[in-house]
C-alpha positions in Angstrom: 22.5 -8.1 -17.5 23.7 -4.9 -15.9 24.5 -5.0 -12.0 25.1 -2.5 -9.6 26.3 -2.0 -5.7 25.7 1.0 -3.3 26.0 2.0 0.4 24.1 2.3 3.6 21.8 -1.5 3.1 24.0 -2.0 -0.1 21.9 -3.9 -1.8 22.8 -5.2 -5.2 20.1 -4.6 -8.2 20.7 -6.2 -11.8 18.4 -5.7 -14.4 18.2 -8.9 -16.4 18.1 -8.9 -20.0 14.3 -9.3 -20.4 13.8 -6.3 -18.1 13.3 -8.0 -14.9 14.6 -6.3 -12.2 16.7 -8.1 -9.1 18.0 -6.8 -6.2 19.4 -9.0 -3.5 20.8 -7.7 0.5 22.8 -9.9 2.3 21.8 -10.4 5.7 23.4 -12.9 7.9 21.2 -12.5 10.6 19.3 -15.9 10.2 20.3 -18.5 8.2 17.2 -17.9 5.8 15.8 -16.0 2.9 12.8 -13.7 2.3 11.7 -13.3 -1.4 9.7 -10.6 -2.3 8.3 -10.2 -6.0 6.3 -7.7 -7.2 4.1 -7.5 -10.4 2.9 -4.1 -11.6 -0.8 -5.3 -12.0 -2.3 -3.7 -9.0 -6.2 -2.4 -8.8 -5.4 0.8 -10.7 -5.3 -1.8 -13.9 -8.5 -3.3 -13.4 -10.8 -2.4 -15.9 -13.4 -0.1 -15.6 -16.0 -2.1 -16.2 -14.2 -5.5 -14.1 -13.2 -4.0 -11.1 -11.5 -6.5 -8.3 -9.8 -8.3 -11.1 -6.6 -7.9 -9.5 -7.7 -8.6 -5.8 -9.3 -11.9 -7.8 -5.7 -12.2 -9.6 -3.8 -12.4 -5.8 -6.3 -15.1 -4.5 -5.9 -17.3 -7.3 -2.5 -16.8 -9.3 -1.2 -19.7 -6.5 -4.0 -21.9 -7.3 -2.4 -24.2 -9.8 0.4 -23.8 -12.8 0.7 -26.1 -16.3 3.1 -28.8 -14.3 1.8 -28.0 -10.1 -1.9 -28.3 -9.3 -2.3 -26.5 -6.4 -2.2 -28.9 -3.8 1.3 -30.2 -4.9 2.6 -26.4 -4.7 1.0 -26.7 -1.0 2.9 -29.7 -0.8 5.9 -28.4 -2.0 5.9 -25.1 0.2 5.0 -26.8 3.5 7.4 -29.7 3.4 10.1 -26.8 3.6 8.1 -24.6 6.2 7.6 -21.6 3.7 4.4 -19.9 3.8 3.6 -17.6 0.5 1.5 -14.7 1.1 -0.1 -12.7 -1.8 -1.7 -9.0 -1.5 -2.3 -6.3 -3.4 -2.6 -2.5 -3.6 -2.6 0.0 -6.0 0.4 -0.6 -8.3 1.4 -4.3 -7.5 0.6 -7.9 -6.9 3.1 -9.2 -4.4 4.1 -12.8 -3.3 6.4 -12.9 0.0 7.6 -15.7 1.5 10.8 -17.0 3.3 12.4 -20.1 3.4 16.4 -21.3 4.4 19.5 -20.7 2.3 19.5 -24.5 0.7 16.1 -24.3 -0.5 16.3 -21.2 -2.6 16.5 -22.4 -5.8 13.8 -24.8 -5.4 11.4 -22.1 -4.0 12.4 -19.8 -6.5 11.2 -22.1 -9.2 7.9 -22.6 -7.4 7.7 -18.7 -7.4 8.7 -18.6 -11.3 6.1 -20.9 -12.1 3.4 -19.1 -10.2 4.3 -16.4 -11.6 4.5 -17.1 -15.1 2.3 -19.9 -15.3 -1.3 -19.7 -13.4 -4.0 -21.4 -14.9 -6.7 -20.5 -13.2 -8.4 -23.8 -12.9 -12.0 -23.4 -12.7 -12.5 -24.8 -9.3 -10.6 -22.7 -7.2 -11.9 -19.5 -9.2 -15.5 -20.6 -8.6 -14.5 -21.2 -4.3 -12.2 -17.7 -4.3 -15.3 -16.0 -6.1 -17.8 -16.8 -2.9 -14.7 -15.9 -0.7 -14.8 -13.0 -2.1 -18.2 -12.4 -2.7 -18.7 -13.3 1.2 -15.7 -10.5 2.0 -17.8 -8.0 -0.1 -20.6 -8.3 2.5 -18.7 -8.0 5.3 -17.4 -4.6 3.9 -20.2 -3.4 3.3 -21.9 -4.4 7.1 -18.4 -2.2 8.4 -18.6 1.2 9.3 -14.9 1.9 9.1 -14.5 0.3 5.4 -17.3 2.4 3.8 -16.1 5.5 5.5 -12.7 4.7 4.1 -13.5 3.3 0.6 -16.6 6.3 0.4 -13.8 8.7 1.2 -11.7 7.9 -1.9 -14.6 7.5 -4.4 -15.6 10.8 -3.4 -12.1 12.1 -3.5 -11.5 10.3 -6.5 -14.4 9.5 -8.4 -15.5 5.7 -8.0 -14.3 4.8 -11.4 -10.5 6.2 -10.9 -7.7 3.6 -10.0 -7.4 5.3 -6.8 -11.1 5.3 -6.3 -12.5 2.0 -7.2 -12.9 -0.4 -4.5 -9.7 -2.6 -4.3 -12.6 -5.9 -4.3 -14.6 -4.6 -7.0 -18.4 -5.1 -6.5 -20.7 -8.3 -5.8 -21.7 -8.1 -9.8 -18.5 -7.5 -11.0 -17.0 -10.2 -9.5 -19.6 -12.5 -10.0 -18.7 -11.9 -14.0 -15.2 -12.8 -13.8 -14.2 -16.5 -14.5 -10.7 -18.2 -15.4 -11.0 -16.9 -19.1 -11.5 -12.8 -18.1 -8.3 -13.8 -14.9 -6.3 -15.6 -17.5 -6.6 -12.5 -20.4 -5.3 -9.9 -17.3 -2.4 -12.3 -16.4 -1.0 -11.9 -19.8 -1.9 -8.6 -20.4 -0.2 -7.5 -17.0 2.1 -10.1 -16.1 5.9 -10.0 -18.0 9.3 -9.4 -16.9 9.3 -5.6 -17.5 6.4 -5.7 -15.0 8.5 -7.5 -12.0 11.0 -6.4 -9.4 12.3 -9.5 -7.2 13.6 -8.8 -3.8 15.6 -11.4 -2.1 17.1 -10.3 1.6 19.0 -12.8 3.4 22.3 -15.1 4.3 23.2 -15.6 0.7 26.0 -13.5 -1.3 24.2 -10.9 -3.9 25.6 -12.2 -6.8 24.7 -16.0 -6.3 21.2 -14.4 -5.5 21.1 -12.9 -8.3 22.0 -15.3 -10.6 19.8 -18.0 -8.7 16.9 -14.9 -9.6 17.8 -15.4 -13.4 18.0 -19.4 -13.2 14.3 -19.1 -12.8 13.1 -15.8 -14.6 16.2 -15.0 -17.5 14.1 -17.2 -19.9 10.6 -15.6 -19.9 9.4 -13.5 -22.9 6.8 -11.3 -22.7 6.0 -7.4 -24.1 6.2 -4.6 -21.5 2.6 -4.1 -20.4 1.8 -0.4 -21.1 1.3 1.8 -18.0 -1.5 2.7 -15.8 -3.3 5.7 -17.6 -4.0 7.6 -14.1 -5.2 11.3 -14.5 -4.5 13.6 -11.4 -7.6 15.0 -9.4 -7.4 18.8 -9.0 -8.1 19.8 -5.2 -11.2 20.3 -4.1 -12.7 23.7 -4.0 -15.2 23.1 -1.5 -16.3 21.3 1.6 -18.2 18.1 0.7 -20.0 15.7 3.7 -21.4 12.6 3.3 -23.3 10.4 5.3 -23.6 6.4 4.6 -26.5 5.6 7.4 -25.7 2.4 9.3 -28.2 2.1 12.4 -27.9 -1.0 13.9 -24.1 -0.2 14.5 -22.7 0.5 18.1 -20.0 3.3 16.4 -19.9 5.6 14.0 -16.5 5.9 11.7 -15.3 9.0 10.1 -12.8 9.2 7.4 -12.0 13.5 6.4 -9.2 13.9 3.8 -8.0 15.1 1.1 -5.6 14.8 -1.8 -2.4 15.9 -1.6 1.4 15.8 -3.5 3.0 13.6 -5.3 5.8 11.3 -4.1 8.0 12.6 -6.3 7.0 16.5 -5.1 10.2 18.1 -3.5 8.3 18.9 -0.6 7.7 15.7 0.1 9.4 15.5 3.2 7.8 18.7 4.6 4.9 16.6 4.0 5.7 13.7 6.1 6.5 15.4 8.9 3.2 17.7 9.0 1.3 14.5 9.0 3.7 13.1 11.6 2.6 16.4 13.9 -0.7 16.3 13.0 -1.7 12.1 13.8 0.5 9.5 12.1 0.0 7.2 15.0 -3.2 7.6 17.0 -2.1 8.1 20.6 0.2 10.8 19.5 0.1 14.0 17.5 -2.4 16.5 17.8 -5.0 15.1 16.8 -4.5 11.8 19.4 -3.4 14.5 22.0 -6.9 16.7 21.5 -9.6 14.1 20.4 -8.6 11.1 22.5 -6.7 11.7 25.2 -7.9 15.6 26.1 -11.5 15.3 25.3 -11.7 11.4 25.5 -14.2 11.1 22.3 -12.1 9.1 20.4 -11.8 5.0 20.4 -8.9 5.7 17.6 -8.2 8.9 15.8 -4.7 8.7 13.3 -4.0 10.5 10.0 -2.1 8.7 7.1 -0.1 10.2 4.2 -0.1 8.5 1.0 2.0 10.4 -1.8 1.8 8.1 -4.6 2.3 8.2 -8.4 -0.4 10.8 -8.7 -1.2 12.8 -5.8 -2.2 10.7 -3.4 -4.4 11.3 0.0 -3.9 12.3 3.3 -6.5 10.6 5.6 -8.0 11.0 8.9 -9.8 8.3 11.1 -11.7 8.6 13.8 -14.0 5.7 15.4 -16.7 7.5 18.2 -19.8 6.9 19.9 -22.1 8.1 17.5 -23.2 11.1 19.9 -19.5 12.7 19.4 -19.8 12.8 15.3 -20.4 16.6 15.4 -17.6 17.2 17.9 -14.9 15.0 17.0 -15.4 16.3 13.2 -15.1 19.9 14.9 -11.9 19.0 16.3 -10.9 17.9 13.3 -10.9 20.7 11.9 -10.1 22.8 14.7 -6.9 21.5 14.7 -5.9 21.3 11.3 -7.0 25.2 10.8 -4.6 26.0 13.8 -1.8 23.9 12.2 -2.6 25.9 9.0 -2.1 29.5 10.3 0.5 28.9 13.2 2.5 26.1 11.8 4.5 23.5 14.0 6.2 24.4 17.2 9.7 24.1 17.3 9.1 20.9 19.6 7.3 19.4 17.6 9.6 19.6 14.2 12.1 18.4 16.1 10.5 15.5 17.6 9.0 14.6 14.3 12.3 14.6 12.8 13.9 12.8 15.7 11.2 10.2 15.4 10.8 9.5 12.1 14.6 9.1 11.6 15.2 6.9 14.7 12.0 4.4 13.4 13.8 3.8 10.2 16.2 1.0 11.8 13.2 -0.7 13.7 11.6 -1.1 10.2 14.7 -2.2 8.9 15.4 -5.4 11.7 14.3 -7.9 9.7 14.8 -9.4 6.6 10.9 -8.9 5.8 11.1 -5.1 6.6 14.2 -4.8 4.5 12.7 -6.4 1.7 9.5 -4.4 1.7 11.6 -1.4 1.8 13.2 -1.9 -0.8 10.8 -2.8 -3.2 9.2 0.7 -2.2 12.6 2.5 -2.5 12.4 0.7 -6.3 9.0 1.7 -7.3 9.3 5.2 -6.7 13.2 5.1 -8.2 14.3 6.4 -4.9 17.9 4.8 -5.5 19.4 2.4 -3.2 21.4 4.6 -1.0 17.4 5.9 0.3 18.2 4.9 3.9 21.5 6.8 4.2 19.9 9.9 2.7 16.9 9.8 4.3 18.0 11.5 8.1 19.9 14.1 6.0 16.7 14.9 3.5 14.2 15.1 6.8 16.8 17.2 9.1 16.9 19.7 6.6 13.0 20.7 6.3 12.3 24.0 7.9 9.7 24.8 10.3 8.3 27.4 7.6 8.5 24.6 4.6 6.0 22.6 7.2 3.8 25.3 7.7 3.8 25.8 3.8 2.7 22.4 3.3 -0.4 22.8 6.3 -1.3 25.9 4.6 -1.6 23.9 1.0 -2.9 20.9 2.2 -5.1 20.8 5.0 -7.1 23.4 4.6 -11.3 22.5 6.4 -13.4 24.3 3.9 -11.7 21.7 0.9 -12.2 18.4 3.6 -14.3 15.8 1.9 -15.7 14.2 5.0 -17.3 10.6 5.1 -19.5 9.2 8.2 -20.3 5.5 8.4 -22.7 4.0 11.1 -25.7 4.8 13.4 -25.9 8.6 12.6 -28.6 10.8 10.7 -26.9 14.2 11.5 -25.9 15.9 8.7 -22.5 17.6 10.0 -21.4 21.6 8.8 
């Protein structure tokens, strides 16, 4: 096992010998412990022809192990007051919960064998399926999740991990039982595949070895990686329209893909998204669409520079009368960001912003944990928080511009509208 120890959070991170990663933050604000593990067997590993497996894999990996059916893991969890929640995105399957100092090695043993030992029994996978199933309609009777997931299958293509609809389709899931769940547990699911995140009133090192009490012992191959090819741009404009009539609003999702994480101009990035709408009563578009022209019931823009390069995406929910004009101010704005840049105000405030939110999304042991696991999966290092003011101060107002001029460009928008409209917008 090899350990290490760095500044700013100064978290500890060991790998174990198996591969497992484990990083552990003391935090003595409450006497408590938030656990955070994360499994690389997110939706980009679904197969192509089984898509949701992994949403199907996070509603039923707590259902029951070899030695805890899954009312004595209930049990178990509730007698201490912990509550486990499991999501997933992408990349990863992840299982968050907190519980007080004393109770850390039994929860971690609860979280082992969930982990490492699901088996699926058939009962719960046959009540998660018509959840699911159920969840599938009601995606599909929402304007703002078919403009969102129709965005990224046309972005992506709707067989591409970043395309595919994170809870597959109603015939897809209908084919997957314990068997098909069970096969992508061990396919996915080893200690290569897992990064454990434990922030709380505990010393790193007993952390860490309490982490390797439960996980040192498992023995599985490295599950190979996703095989994700990168989209090139798009060379043209491309509109859709997904007809919804007996909605009240209309929902429009206009993106595009952009950079890397990894890209070096990364932080340019952020803060032209920050300018342009990260939070929808501010930016421009907020300032224009919303609160200047009053069109908007939420307008926002969110950058997502992933593995591949990921998308940049703009909502907008209006009365379906305003499609035509809020998608014109759309692009409006983001063709004026494009030739003109930011103003000097604005990079500043961006920068002053983004680097004073940091410590709000670092108060609690949650947030930290979170954080962390993200600072892991992109290899950021573990000093991330300390660098971070120091990497965004020092982007230029023409490195900004440079990124606008690349990225958001209106005739390469691929623009989806959801809901009571027949238009068909330029």
């Amino acid at each position: 096992m090899t350990t290490a120890a760095h500044r700013g959070l100064a978290p500890s991170r060991a790998t174990l010998d198996n591969g497992a990663v484990v990083i552990a933050k003391q935090s003595q604000t409450t006497p408590a412990v938030t656990l955070h593990a994360a499994i690389a067997a997110g939706v980009v590993f679904d197969p192509s022809d089984r898509p949701g497996i992994a949403h199907f894999l996070s509603r039923t990996i707590d259902r029951g192990t070899r030695t805890r059916p899954a009312d004595a893991i209930a049990e178990e969890l509730d007698r201490r007051g912990v509550s486990l929640a499991v999501t997933v995105n992408r990349h990863v399957v992840s299982l968050v919960c907190t519980c007080l100092v004393e109770d850390l090695d039994t929860i971690l043993a609860v979280l082992a064998d969930i982990v490492r030992h699901p088996i699926f029994p058939a009962e719960e996978v046959d009540t998660r399926r018509g959840e699911i199933i159920t969840l599938i309609r009601q995606d599909e009777d929402n304007p703002a999740t078919m403009a969102s997931e129709g965005l990224l299958s046309d972005l992506y293509g709707a067989a591409h991990g970043y395309g595919r609809r994170t809870r597959g389709t109603i015939a897809s899931v209908e084919g997957i039982d314990r068997s098909t769940l069970a096969r992508f547990h061990q396919e996915r699911c080893a200690p290569g595949s897992l990064s454990l995140v434990m922030v709380g009133d505990i010393e790193p090192a007993a952390a860490i070895d309490a982490a390797a009490a439960a996980f040192a012992d498992w023995e599985a191959p490295l599950p190979p990686p996703a095989q994700l090819d990168p989209v090139p741009p798009q060379a043209g404009r491309r509109v859709r329209v997904i007809p919804m009539m007996n909605k009240a609003q209309a929902d429009i999702a206009y993106g595009f893909t952009t950079i890397r994480r990894s890209d070096p101009t990364y932080y340019a990035h952020w803060l032209m998204n920050n300018i342009l709408g990260q939070y929808s009563l501010g930016g421009r578009l907020g300032d224009s669409i919303r609160e200047r022209q009053g069109m908007a019931y939420y307008v926002y823009s969110a950058l997502d520079a992933n593995v591949i390069p990921g998308p940049l995406i703009i909502r907008a929910g209006v009365n379906p009368a305003n499609v035509d004009r809020a998608i014109a101010s759309i692009d409006e704005e983001l063709s004026k960001l494009a030739a003109d840049g930011p103003t000097d105000q604005e990079l500043a405030e961006s920068k002053q912003f983004l680097i004073g939110s940091m410590p709000r999304h670092l108060e609690t042991n949650v947030g930290i944990a979170s954080f962390l696991q993200t600072v892991e999966f992109f290899g950021l290092g573990l000093d991330y928080d300390v660098r971070v003011p120091a990497l965004l101060q020092a982007v230029r107002g023409e490195e900004v511009h440079e990124a606008a001029r690349r990225t958001v460009d209106p005739g390469r928008a691929t623009v989806v509208v959801a809901g009571p409209y027949s238009g068909q917008p330029a």
